[in-house]
C-alpha positions, 0 to 999 in steps of 0.5 A, spaced: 842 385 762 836 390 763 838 391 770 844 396 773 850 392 775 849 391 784 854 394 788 859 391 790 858 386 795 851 384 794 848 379 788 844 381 782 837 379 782 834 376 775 826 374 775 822 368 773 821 371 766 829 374 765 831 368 766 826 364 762 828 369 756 835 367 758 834 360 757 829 360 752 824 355 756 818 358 759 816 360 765 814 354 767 820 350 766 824 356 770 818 354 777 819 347 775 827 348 776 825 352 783 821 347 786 825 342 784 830 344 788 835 345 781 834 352 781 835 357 788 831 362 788 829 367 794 821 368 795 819 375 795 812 375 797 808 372 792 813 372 787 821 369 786 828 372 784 833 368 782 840 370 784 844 371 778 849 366 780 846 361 782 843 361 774 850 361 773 851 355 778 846 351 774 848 352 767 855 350 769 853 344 772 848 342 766 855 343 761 855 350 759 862 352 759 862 357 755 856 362 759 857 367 762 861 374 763 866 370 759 861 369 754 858 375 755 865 378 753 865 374 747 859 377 743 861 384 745 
């Protein structure tokens, strides 16, 4: 991940475009998933940050198990 890790506490913030990257789909699809209501997100003024857990939250929910520090992990 390009940003350092948060302090303890306090969640790790991915843009529209990190997680784009992450789930090889385009921007696009990552807004759908927001104003769907599939994807948290906090709106800071006139873009999004998408907490990292909660696109963990969604991939675990769509059935990949295998993401995360876990995986991470893995390919280290």
């Amino acid at each position: 991940m390009l940003n350092p890790p948060a302090p303890a506490g306090r969640p790790t913030f991915l843009t529209v475009a990190e997680v784009a990257e992450t789930m090889r789909v385009s921007g696009m699809t990552v807004y759908r998933l927001i104003h769907s209501g599939e994807l948290r997100a906090v709106r800071v003024g006139r873009s999004f940050r998408v907490p990292s857990d909660a696109l963990d939250e969604y991939l675990a929910a769509a059935g990949f198990q295998d993401y995360g520090p876990a995986m991470e992990a893995k390919s280290a």
